[in-house]
Legacy VTK file of the C-alpha trace (Angstrom):
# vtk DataFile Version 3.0
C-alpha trace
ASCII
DATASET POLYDATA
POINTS 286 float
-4.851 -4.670 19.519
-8.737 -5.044 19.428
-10.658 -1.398 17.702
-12.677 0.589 20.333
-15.667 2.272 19.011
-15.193 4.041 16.423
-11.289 3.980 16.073
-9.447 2.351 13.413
-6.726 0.202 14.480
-3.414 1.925 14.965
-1.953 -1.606 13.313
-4.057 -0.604 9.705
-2.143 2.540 9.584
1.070 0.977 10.203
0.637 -1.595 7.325
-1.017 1.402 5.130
2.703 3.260 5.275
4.448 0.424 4.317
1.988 -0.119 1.257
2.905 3.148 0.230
7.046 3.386 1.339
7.499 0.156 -0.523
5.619 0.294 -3.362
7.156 3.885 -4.056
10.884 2.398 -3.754
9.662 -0.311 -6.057
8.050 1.683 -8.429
11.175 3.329 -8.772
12.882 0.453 -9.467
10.255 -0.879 -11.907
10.555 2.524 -14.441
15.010 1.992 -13.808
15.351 -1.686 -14.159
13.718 -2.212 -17.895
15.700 0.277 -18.936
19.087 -0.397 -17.442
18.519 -4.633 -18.347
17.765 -2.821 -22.088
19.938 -0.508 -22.379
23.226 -1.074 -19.701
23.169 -4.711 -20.041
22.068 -5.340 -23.688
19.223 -7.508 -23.229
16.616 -7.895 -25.964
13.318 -6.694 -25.649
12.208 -10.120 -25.016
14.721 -11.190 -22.636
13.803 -8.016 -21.004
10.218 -8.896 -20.720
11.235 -12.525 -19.561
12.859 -10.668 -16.752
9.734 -9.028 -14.904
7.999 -12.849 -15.438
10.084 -14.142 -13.441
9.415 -12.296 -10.379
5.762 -13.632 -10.953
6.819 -17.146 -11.574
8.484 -17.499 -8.641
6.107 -15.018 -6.808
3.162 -17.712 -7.948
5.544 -21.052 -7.343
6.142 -20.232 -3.837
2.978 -18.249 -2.985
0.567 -21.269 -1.315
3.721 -22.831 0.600
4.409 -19.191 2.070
0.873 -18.811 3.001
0.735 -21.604 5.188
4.799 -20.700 7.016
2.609 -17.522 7.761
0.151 -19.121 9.539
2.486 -21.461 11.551
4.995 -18.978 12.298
2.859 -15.756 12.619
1.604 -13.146 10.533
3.972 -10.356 11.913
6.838 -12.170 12.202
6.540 -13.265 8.004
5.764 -10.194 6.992
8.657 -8.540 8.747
10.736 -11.140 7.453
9.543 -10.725 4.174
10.262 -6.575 4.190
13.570 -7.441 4.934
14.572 -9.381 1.897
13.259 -7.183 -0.414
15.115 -4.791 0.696
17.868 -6.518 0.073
16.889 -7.027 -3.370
16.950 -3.722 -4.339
20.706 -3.353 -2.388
21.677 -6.318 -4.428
20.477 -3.924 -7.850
23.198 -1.732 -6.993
25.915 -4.031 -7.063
24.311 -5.849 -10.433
26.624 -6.042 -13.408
25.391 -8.844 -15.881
22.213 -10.463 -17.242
22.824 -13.446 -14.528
22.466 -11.570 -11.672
19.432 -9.390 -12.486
17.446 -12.657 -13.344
18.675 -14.354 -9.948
17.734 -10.870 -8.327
14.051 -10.960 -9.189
13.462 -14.440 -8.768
14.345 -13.406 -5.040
12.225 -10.745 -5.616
9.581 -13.093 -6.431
10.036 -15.299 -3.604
9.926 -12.256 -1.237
6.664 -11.109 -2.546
5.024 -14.868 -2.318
6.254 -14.720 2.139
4.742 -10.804 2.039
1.280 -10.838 0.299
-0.339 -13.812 2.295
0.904 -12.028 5.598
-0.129 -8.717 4.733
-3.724 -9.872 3.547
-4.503 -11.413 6.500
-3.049 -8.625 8.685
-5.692 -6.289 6.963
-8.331 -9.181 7.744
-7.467 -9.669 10.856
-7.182 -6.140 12.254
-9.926 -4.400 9.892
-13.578 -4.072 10.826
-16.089 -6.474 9.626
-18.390 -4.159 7.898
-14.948 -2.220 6.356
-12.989 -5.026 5.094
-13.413 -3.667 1.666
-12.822 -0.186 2.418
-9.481 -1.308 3.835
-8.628 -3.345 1.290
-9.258 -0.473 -0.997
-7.044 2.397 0.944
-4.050 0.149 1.059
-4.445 -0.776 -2.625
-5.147 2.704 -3.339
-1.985 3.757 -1.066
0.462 1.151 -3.004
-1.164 1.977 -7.012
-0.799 5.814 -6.333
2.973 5.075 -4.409
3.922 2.783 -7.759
3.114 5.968 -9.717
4.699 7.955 -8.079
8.240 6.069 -8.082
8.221 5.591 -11.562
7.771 9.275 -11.768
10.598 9.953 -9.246
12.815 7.031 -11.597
12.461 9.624 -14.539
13.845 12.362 -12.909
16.389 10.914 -10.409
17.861 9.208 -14.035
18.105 12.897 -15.766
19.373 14.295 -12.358
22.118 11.502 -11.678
22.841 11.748 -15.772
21.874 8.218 -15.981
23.694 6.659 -13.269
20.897 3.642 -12.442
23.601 2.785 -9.372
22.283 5.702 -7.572
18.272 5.746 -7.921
18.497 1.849 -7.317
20.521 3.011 -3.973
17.414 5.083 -3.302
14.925 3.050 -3.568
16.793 0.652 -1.227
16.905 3.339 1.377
12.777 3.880 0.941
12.480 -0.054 1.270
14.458 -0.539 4.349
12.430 2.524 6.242
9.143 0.938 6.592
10.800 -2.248 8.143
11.730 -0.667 11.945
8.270 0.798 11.877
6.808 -2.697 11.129
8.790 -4.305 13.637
8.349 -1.309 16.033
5.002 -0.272 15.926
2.756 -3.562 14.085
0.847 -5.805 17.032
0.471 -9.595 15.793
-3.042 -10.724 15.570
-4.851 -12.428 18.170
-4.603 -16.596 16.986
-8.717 -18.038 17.109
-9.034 -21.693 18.187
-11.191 -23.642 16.770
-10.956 -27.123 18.613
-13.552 -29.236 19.757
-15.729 -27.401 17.932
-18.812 -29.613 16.062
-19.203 -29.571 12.532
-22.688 -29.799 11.233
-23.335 -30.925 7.280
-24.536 -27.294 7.120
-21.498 -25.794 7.867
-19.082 -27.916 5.659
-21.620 -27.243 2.927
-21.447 -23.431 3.234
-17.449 -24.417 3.472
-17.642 -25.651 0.367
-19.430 -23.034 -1.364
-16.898 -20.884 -0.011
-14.097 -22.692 -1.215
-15.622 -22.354 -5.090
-15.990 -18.959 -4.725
-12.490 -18.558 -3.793
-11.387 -20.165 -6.339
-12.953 -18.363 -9.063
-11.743 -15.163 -7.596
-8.330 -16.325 -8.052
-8.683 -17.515 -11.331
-10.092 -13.865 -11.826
-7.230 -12.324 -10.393
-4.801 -14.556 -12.671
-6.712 -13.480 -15.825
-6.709 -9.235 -14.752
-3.083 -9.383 -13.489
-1.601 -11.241 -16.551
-3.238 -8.974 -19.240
-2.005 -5.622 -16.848
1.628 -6.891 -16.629
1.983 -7.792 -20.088
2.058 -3.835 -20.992
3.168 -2.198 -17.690
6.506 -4.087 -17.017
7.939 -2.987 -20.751
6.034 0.257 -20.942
8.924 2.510 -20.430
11.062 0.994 -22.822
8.337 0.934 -25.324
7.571 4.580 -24.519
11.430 5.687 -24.436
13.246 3.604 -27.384
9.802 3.111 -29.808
7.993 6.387 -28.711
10.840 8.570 -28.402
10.123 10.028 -25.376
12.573 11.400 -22.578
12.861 9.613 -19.552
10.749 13.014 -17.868
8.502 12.486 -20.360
7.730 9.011 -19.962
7.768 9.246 -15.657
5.042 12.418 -16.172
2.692 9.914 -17.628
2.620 8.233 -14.672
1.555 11.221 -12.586
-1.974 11.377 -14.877
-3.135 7.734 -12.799
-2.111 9.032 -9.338
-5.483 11.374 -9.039
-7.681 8.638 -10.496
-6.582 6.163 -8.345
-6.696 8.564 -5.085
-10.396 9.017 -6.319
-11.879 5.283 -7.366
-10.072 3.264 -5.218
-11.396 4.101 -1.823
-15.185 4.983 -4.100
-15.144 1.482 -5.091
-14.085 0.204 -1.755
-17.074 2.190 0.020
-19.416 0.854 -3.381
-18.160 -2.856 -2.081
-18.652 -2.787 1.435
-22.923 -1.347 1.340
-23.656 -1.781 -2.413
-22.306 -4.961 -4.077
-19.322 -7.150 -4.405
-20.188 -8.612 -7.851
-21.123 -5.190 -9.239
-17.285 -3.978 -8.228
-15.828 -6.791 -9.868
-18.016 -6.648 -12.600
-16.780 -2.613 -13.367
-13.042 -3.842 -13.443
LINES 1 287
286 0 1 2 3 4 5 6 7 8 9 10 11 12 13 14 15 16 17 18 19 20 21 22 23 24 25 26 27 28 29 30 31 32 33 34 35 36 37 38 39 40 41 42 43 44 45 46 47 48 49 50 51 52 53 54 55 56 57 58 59 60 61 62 63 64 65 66 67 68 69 70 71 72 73 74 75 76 77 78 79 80 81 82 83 84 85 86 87 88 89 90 91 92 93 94 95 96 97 98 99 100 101 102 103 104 105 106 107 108 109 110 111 112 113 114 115 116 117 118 119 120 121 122 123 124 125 126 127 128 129 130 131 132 133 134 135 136 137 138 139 140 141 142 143 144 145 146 147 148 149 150 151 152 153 154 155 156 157 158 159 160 161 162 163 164 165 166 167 168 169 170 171 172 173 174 175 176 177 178 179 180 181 182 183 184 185 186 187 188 189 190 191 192 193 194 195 196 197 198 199 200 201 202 203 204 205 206 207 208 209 210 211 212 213 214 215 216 217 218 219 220 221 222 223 224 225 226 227 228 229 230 231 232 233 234 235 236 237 238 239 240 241 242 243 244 245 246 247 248 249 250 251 252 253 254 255 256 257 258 259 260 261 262 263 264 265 266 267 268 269 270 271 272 273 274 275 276 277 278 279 280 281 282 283 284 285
């Protein structure tokens, strides 16, 4: 669906609601799962912490292989493919009753994440504006952080409401999960497919290819370096907060609700600041 004017494309909004409906099921199950692997299934604190990098092992194993199935078999149909099984990830949670299982659990998880981000970043290339890229970018990211804090906040209480009973908030954030996948497959228009053949390539234009190419590549080795620092703390930080802090589980899920206004605030500011001030100077603030 090509944007008229001023209009956003209605396929941005679709993608911007599943951000948010699966990212708040899976923040739910983020705040539950330490927590029941620590304190259900008896695993150690490192085993624990062994669990949530394994999702990114296999999320980063699998990752450049699933980006290129998305571009042979198309964006839409990937990413629709890709809500589905982790939906069925966090079914499979509910049914989980030793260490084995959990671990086989988020390696899926992993895998399903490596077919979905690939897909979904090009579907918010492909059907943002040039000059907004950033800003788009920056409202889903900010629509997913704020939904993660959320669902770990929702975790807390769902535990003290169901007295504990990790069974029924992991059935919950299944039910969230599954949601955004009819309006996905309903509502989300695939991407119109450029050709590029018989087209000439000057030295010019590989050159600038190039250049391109080692820019990527720093920004991923970027991206390696910010997300492994963040997920050494935030994976283990309610156990940490609950069984070395002392907190309640309420306690612990209210600290999540202190990011959700900050990240309603900066992210779409420092999406705007990227677009019309600077890329570099972004980057450089993280």
């Amino acid at each position: 669906m090509k944007v008229k004017g001023n209009f956003v494309n209605p396929s941005l909004f679709v993608i911007l609601a599943e951000g948010f409906l699966s990212r708040l099921s899976f923040g739910i199950i983020s705040f539950a799962l330490p927590l029941f692997a620590y304190r259900k299934l008896g695993l150690s604190l490192t085993e624990t912490g062994f669990l949530f990098s394994l999702n990114l092992i296999a999320e980063q194993a699998f990752k450049p292989l699933m980006g290129s199935v998305a571009d042979r078999l198309g964006l839409k149909r990937t990413f629709t493919a890709a809500i589905a099984l982790r939906s069925l990830v966090a079914l499979l949670l509910v049914f989980a009753a030793a260490p084995w299982q959990i671990y086989a659990i988020r390696f899926l998880h992993g895998f399903s994440e490596s077919l979905r981000d690939p897909s979904v970043s090009a579907l918010i290339a492909e059907n943002a504006k040039k000059e907004t890229v950033a800003s788009s970018f920056a409202w889903y990211t900010t629509a997913k952080m704020s939904a993660g804090s959320i669902g770990r906040a929702m975790s807390g209480v769902l535990l003290v409401l169901t007295f504990d009973n990790y069974q029924k908030v992991f059935l919950v954030a299944f039910a969230l999960s599954a949601f955004p996948l009819y309006v996905v497959a309903r509502y989300l228009t695939e991407p119109e497919i450029k050709h590029c053949d018989d087209v000439m390539i000057d030295t010019a234009a590989q050159e600038e290819g190039d250049n391109k190419k080692n820019k990527l590549f720093s920004v991923v080795i970027l991206g390696l370096l910010i997300a492994g620092t963040a997920q050494m703390i935030s994976s283990l930080f309610p156990v940490l907060a609950m069984e070395y802090g002392g907190l309640s589980a309420a306690q612990t899920s209210l600290i999540y609700t202190i990011s959700i206004v900050v990240v309603i605030v900066s992210g779409p500011m420092f999406g705007w600041l990227s677009d019309n001030v600077s890329h570099k100077f972004v980057l450089m603030v993280r």
